[in-house]
PDB file of N, CA, C and O in Angstrom:
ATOM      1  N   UNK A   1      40.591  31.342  10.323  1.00  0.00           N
ATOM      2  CA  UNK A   1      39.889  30.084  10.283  1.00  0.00           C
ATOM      3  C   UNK A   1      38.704  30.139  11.247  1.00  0.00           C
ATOM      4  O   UNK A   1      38.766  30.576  12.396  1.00  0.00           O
ATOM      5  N   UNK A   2      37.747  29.704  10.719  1.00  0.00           N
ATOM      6  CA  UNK A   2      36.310  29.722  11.513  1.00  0.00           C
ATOM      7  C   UNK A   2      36.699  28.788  12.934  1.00  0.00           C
ATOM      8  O   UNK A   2      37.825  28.299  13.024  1.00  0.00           O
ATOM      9  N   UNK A   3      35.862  28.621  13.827  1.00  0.00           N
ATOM     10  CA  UNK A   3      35.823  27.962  15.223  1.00  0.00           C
ATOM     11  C   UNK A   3      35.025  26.558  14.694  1.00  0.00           C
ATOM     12  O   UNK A   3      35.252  25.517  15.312  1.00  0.00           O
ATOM     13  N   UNK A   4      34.283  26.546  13.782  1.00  0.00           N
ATOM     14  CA  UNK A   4      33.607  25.516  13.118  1.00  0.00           C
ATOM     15  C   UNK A   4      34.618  24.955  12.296  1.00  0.00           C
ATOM     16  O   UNK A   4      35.339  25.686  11.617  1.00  0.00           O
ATOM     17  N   UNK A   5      34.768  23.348  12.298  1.00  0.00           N
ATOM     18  CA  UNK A   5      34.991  22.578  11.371  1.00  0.00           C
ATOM     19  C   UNK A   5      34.666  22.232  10.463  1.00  0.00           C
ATOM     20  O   UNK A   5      33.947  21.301  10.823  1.00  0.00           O
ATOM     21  N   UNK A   6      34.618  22.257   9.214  1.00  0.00           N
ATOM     22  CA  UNK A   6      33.952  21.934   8.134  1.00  0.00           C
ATOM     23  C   UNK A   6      33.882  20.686   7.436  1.00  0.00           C
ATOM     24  O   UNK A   6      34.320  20.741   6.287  1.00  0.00           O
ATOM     25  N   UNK A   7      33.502  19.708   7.773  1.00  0.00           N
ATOM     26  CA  UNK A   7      33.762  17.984   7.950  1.00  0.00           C
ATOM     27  C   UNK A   7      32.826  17.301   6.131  1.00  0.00           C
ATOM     28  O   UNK A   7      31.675  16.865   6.099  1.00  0.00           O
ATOM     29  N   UNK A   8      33.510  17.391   5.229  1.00  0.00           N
ATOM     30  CA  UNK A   8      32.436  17.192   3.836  1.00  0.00           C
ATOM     31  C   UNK A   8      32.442  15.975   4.390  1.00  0.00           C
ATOM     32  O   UNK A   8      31.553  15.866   5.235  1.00  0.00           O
ATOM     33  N   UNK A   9      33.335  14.667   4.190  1.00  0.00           N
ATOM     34  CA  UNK A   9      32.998  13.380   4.418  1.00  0.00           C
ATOM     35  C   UNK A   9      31.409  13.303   5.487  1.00  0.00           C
ATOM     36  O   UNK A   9      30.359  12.750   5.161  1.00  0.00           O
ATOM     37  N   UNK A  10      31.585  13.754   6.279  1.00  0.00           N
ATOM     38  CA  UNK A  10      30.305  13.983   7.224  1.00  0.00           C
ATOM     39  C   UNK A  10      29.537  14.382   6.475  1.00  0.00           C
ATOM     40  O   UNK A  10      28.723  13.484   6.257  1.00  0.00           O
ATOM     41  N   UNK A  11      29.267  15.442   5.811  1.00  0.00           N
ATOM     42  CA  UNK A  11      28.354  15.954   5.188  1.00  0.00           C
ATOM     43  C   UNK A  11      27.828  14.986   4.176  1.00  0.00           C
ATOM     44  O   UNK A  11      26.603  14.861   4.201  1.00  0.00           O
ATOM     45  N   UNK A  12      28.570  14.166   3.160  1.00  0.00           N
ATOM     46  CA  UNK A  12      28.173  13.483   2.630  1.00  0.00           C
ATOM     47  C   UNK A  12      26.981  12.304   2.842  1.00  0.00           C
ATOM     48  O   UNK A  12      25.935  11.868   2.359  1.00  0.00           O
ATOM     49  N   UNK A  13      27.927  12.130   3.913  1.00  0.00           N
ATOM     50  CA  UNK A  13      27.415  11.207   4.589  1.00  0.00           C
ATOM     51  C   UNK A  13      25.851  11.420   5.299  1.00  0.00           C
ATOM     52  O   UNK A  13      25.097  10.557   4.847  1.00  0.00           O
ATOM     53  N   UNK A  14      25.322  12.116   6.051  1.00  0.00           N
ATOM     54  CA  UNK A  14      24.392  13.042   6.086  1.00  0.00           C
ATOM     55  C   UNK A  14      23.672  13.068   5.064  1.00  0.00           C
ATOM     56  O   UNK A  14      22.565  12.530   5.039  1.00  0.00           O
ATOM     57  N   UNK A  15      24.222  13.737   4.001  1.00  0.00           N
ATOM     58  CA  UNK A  15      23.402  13.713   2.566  1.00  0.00           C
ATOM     59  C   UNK A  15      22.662  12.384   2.230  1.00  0.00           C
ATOM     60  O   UNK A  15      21.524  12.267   1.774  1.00  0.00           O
ATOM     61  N   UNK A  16      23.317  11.668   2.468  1.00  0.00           N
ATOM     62  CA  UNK A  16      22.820  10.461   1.706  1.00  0.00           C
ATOM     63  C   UNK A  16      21.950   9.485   2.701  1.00  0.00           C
ATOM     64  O   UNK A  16      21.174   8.585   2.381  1.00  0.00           O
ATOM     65  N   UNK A  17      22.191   9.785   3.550  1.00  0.00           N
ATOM     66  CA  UNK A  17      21.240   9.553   4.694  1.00  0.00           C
ATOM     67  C   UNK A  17      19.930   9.434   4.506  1.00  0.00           C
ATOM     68  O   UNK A  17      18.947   8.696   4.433  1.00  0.00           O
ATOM     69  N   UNK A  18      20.593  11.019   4.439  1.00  0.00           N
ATOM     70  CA  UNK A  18      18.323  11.710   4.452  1.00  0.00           C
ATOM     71  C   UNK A  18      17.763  11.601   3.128  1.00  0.00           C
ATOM     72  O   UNK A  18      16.655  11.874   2.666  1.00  0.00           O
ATOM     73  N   UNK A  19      19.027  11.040   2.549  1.00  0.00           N
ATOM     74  CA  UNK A  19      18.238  10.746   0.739  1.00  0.00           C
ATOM     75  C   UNK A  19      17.559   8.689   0.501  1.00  0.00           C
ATOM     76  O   UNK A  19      16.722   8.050  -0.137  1.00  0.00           O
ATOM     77  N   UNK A  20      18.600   8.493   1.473  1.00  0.00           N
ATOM     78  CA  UNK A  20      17.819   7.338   2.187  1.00  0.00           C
ATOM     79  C   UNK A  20      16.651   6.733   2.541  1.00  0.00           C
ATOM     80  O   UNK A  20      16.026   5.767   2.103  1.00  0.00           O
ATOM     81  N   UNK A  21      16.339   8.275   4.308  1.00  0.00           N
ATOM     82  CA  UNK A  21      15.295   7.970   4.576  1.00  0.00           C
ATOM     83  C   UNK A  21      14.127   8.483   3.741  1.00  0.00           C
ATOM     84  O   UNK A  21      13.035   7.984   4.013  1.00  0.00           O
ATOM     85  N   UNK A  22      14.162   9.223   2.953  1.00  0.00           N
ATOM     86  CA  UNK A  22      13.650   9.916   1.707  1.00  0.00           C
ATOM     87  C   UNK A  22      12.718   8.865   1.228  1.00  0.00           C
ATOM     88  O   UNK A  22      11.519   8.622   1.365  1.00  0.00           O
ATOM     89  N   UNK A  23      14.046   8.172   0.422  1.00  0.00           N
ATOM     90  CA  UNK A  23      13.273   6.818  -0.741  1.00  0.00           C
ATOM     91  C   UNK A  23      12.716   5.797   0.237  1.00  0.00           C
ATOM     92  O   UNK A  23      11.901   5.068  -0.328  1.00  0.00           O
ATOM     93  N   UNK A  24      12.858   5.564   1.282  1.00  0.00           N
ATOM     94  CA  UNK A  24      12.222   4.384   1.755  1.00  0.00           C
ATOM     95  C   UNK A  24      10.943   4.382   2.242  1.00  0.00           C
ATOM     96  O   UNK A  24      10.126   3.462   2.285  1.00  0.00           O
ATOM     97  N   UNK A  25      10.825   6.053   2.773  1.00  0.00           N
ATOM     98  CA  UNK A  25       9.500   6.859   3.041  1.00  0.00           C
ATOM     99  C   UNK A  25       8.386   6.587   1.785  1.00  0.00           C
ATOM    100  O   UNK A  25       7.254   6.119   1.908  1.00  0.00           O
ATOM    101  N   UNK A  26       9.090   7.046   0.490  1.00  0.00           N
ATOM    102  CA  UNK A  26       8.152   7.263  -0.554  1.00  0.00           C
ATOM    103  C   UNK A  26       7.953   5.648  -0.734  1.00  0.00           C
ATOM    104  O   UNK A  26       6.776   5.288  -0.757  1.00  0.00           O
ATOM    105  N   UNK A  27       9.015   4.557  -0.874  1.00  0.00           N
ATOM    106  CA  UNK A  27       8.478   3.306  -1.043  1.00  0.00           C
ATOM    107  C   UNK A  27       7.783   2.817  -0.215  1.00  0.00           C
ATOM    108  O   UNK A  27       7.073   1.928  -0.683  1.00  0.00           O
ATOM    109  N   UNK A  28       7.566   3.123   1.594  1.00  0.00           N
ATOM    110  CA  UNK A  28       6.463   2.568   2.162  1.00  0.00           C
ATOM    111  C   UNK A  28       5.198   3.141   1.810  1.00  0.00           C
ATOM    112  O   UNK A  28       4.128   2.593   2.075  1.00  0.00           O
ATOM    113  N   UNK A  29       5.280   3.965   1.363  1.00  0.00           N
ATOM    114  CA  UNK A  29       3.503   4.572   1.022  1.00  0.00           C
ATOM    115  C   UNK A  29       2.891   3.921   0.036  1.00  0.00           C
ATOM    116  O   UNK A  29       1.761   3.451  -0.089  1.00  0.00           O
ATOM    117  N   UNK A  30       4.360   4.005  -1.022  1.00  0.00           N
ATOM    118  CA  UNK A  30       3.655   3.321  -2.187  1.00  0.00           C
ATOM    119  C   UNK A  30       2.855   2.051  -2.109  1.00  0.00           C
ATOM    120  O   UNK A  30       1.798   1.761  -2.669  1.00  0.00           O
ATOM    121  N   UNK A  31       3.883   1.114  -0.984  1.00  0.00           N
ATOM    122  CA  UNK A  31       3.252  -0.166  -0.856  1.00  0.00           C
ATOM    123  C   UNK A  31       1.956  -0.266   0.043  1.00  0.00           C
ATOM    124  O   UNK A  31       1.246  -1.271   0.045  1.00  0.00           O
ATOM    125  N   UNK A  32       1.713   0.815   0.776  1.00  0.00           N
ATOM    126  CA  UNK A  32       0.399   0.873   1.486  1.00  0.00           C
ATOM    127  C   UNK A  32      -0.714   1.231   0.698  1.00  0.00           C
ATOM    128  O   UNK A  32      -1.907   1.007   0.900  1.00  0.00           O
ATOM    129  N   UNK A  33      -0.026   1.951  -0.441  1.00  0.00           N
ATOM    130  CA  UNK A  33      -1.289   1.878  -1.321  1.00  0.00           C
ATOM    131  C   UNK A  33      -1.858   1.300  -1.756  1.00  0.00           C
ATOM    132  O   UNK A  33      -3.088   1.325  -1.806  1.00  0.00           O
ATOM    133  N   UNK A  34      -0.829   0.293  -2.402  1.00  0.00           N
ATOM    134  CA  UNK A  34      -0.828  -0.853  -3.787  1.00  0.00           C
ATOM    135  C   UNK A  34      -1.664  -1.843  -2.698  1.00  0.00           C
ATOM    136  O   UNK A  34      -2.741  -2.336  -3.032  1.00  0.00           O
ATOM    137  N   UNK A  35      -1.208  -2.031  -1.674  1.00  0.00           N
ATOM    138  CA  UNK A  35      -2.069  -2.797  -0.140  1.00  0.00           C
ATOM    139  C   UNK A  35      -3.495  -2.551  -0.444  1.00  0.00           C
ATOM    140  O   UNK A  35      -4.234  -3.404  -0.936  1.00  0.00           O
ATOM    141  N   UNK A  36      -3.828  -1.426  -0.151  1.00  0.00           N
ATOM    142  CA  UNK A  36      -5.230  -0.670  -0.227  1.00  0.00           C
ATOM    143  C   UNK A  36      -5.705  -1.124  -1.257  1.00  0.00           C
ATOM    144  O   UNK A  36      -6.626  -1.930  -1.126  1.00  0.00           O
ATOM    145  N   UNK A  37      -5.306  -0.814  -2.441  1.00  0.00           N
ATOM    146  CA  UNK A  37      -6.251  -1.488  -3.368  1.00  0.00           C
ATOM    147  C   UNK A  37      -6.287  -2.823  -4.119  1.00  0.00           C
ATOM    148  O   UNK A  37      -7.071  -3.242  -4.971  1.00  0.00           O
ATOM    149  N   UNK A  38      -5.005  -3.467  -3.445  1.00  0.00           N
ATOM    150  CA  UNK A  38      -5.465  -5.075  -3.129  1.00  0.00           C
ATOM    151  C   UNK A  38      -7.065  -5.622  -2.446  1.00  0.00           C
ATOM    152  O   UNK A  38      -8.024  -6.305  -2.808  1.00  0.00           O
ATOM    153  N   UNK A  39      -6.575  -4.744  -1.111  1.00  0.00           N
ATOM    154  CA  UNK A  39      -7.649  -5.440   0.096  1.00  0.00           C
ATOM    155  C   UNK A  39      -8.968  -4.813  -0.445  1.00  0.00           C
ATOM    156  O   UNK A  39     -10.016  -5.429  -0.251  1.00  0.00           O
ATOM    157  N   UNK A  40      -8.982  -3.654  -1.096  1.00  0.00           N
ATOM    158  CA  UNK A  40     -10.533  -2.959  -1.560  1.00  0.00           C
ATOM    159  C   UNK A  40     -11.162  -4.090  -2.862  1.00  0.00           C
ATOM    160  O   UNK A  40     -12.296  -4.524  -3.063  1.00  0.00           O
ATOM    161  N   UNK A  41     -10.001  -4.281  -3.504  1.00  0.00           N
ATOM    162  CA  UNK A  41     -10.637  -5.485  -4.647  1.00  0.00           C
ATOM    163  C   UNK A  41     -10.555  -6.467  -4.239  1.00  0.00           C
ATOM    164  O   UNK A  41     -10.618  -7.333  -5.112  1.00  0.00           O
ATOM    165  N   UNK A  42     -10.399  -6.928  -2.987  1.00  0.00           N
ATOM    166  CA  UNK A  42     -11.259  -8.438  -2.444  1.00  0.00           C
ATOM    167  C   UNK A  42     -12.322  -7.936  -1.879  1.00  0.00           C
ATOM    168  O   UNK A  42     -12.845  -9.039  -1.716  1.00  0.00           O
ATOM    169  N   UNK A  43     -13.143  -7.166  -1.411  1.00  0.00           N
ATOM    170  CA  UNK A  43     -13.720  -6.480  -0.979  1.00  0.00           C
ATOM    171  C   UNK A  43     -13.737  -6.299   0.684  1.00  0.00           C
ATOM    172  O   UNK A  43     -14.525  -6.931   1.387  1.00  0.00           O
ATOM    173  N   UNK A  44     -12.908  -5.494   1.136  1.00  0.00           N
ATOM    174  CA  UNK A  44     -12.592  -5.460   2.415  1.00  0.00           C
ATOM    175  C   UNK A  44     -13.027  -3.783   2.463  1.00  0.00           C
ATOM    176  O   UNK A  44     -12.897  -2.962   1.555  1.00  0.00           O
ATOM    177  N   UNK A  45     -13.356  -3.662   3.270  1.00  0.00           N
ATOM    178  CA  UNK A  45     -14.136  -2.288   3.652  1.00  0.00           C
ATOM    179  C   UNK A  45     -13.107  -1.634   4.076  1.00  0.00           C
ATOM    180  O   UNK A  45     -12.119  -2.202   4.542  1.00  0.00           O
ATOM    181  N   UNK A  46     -13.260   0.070   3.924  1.00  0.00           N
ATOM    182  CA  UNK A  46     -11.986   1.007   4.082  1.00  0.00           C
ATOM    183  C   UNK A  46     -11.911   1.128   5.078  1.00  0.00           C
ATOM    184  O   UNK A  46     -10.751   1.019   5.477  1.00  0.00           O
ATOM    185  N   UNK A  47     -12.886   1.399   6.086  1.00  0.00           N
ATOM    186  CA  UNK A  47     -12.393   1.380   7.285  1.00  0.00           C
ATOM    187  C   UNK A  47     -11.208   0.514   7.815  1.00  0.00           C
ATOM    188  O   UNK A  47     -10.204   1.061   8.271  1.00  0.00           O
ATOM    189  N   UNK A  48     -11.333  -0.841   7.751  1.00  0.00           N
ATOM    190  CA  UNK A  48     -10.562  -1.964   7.972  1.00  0.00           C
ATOM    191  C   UNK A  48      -9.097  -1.569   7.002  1.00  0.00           C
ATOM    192  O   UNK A  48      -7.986  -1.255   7.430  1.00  0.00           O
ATOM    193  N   UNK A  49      -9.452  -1.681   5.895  1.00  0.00           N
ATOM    194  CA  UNK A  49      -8.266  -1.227   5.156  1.00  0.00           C
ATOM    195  C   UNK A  49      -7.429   0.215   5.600  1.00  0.00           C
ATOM    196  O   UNK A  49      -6.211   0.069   5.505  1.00  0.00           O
ATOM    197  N   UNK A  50      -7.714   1.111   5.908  1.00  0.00           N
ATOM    198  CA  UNK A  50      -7.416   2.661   6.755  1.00  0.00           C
ATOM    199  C   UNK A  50      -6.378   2.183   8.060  1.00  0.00           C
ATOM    200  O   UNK A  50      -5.293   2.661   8.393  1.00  0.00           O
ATOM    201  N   UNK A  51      -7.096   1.146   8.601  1.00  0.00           N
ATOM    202  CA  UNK A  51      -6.431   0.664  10.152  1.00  0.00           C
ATOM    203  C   UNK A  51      -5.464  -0.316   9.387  1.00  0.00           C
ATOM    204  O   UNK A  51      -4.254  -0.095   9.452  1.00  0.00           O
ATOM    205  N   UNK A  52      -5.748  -0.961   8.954  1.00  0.00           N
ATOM    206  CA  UNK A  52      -4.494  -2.229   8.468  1.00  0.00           C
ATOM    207  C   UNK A  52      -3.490  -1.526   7.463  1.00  0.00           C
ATOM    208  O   UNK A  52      -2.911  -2.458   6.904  1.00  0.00           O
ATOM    209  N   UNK A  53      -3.072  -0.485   7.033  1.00  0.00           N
ATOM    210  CA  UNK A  53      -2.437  -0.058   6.318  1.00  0.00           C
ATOM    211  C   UNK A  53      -1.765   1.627   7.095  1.00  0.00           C
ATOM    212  O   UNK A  53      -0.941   2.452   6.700  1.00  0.00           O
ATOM    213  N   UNK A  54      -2.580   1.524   8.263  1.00  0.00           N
ATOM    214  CA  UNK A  54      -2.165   2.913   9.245  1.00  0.00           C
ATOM    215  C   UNK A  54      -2.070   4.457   8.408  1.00  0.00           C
ATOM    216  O   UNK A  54      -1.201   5.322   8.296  1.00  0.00           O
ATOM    217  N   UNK A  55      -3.224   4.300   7.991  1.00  0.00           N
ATOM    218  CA  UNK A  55      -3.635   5.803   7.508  1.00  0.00           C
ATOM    219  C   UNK A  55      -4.829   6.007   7.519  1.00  0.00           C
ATOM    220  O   UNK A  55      -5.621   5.109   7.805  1.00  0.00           O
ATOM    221  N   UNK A  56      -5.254   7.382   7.173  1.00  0.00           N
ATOM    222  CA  UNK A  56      -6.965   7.842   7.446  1.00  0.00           C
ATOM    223  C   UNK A  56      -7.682   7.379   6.298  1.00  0.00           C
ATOM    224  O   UNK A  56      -7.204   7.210   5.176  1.00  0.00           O
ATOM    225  N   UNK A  57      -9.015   7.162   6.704  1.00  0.00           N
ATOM    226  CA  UNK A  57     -10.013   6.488   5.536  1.00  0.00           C
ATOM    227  C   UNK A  57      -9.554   7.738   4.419  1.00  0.00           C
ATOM    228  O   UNK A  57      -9.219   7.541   3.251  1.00  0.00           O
ATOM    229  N   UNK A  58      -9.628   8.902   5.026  1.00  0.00           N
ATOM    230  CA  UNK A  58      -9.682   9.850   3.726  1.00  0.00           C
ATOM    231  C   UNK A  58      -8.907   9.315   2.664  1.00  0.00           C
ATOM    232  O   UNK A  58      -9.377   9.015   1.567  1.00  0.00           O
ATOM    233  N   UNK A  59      -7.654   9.190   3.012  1.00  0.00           N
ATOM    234  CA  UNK A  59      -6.377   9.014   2.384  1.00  0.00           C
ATOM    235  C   UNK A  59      -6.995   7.834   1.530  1.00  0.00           C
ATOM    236  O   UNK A  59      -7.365   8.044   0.374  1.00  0.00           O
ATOM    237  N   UNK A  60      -7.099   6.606   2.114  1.00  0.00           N
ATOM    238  CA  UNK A  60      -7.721   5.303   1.503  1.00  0.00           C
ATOM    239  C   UNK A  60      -8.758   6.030   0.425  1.00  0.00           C
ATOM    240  O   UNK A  60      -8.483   6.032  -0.775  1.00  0.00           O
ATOM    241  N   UNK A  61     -10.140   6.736   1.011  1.00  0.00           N
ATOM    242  CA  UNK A  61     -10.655   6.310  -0.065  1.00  0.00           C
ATOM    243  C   UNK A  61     -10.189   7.563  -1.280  1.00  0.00           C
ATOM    244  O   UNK A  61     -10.910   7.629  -2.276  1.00  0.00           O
ATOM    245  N   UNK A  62      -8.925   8.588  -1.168  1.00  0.00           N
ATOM    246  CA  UNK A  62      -8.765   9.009  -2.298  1.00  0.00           C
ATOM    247  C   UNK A  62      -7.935   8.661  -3.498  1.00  0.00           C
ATOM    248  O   UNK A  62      -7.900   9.065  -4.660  1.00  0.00           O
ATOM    249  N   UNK A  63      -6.903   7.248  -2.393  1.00  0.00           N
ATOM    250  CA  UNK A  63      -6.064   6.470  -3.016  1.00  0.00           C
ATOM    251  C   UNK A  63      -7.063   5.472  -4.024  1.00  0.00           C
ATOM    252  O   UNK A  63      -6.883   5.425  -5.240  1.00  0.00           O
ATOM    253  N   UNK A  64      -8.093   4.720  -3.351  1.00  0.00           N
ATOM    254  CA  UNK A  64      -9.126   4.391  -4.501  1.00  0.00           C
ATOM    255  C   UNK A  64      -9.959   4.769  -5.570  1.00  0.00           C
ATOM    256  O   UNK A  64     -10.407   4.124  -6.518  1.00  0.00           O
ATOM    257  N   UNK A  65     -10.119   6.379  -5.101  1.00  0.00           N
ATOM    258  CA  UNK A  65     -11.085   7.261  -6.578  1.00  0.00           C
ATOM    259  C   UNK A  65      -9.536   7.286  -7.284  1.00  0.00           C
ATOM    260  O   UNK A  65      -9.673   7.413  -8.500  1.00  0.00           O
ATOM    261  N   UNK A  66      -8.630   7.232  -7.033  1.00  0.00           N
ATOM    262  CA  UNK A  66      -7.007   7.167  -7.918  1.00  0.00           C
ATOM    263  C   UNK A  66      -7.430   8.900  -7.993  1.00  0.00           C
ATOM    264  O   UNK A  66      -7.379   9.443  -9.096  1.00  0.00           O
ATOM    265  N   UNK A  67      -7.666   9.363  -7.290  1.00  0.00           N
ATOM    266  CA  UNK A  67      -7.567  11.396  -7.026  1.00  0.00           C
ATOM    267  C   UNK A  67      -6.033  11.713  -6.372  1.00  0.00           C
ATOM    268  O   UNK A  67      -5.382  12.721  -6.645  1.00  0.00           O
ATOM    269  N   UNK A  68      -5.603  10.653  -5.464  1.00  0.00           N
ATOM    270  CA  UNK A  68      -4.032  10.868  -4.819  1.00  0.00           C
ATOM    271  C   UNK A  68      -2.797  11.185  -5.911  1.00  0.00           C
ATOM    272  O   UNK A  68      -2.563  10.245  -6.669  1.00  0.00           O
ATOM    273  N   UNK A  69      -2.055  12.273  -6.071  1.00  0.00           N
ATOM    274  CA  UNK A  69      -0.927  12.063  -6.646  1.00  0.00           C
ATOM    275  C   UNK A  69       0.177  10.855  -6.652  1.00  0.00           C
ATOM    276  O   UNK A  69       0.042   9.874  -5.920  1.00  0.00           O
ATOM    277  N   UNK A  70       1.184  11.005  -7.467  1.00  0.00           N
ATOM    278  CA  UNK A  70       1.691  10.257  -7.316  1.00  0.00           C
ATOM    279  C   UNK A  70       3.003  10.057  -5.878  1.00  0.00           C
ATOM    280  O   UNK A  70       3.687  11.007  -5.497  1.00  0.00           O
ATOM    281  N   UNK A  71       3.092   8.767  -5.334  1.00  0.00           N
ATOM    282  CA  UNK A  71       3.783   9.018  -4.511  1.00  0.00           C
ATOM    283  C   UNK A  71       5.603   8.906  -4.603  1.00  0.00           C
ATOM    284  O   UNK A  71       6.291   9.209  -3.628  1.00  0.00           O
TER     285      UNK A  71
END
């Protein structure tokens, strides 16, 4: 028998965790996007939009040419 325990319940648990923080990751981006091009079609400038949504203009303005994959 190994010196290591082999704990699946743990593991599971673990698993589903990081599959967790996973989806909630991909759903905050999404909504910073969908943000972005709210505030760009009222016409709010990217800069402003970049800082209020906490990402780089780049990002903003490639999320607006719609050049960004999907998230």
């Amino acid at each position: 028998m190994s010196i290591y325990e082999y704990d699946a319940q743990k593991h599971i648990e673990m698993e589903r965790e990081d599959g967790y923080k996973d989806g909630y990751q991909v759903g905050m981006e999404q909504k910073a996007r969908e943000t972005a091009i709210n505030l760009s079609e009222l016409g709010v400038p990217v800069e402003t939009i970049a800082s209020a949504v906490k990402v780089s203009i780049k990002e903003v303005q490639e999320w607006l040419a719609g050049n960004a994959g999907p998230v």
